[in-house]
C-alpha positions in Angstrom: 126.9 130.6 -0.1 126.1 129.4 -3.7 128.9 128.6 -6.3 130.0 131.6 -7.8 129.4 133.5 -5.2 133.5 133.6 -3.6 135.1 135.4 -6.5 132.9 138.1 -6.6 133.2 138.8 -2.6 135.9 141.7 -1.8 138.9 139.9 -0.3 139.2 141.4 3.3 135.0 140.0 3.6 135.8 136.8 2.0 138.6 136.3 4.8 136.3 137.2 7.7 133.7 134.6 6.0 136.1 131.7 4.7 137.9 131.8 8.5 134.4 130.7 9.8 134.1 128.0 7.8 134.8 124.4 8.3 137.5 122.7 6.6 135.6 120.6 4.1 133.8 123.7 3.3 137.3 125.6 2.5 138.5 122.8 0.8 135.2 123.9 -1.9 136.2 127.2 -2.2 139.8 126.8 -2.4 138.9 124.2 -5.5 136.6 126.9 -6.3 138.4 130.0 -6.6 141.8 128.3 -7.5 143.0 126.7 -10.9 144.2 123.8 -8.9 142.0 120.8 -9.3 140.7 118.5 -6.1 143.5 115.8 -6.9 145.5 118.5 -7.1 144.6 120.5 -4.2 144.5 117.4 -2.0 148.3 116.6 -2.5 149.5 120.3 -1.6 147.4 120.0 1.5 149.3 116.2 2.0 152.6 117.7 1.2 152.0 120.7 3.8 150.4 118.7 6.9 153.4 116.4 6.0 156.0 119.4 6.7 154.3 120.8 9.7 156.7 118.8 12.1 160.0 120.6 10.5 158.4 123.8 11.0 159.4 126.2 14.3 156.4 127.0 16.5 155.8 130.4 17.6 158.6 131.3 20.2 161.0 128.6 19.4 164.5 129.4 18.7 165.0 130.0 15.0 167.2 127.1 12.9 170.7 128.5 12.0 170.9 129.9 7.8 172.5 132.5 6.6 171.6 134.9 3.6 173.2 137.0 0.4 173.4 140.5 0.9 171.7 142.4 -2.0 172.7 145.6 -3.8 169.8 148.4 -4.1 169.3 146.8 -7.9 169.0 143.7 -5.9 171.8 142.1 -7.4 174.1 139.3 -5.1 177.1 141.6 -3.4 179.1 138.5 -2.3 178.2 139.2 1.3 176.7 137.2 3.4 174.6 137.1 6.8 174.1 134.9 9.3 171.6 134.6 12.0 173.8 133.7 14.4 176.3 136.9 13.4 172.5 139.0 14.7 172.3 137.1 17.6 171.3 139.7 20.5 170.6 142.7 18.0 166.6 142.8 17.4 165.7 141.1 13.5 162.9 140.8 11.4 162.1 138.6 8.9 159.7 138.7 5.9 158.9 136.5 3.9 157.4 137.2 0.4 158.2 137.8 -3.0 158.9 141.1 -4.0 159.1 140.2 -7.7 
């Protein structure tokens, strides 16, 4: 695909197409499509392979935290959860910013 090409590409097609290509390939578009430059770019790929070993695999038991409880203005209550105080009782967890 020429240069260019990426940011004009409706996002659900330019997942099925960038998930076919090989790394050094992404690594263009990424730089590409991205304000980050290659020095740039190549550090937060560093800094994430690097923290790969501290992350929990699929089906491994979650690492103990607890949260705040939020108000419905999202505010801090005081209150908070931990996972081990869900332990047995079905959970989900998202993460995202819902700023």
């Amino acid at each position: 695909m020429a240069d260019g090409d990426f940011r004009s590409m409706d996002p659900g097609e330019l997942v099925k197409v960038f998930a076919d290509l090989p790394y050094p390939e992404k690594r263009k578009v990424w730089i590409e499509i991205s304000d980050l430059t290659e020095e740039e770019f190549d550090a937060r790929m560093a800094w994430q392979k690097a923290r790969r070993g501290n992350v929990p695999g699929v089906g491994d038991e979650a690492p103990a935290f607890a949260l705040d409880v939020l108000d419905p203005e999202k505010g801090r209550t005081g209150e908070r959860v931990s996972l081990e105080a869900l332990r047995g009782k079905p959970v989900a967890l998202i993460f995202g910013s819902y700023t």
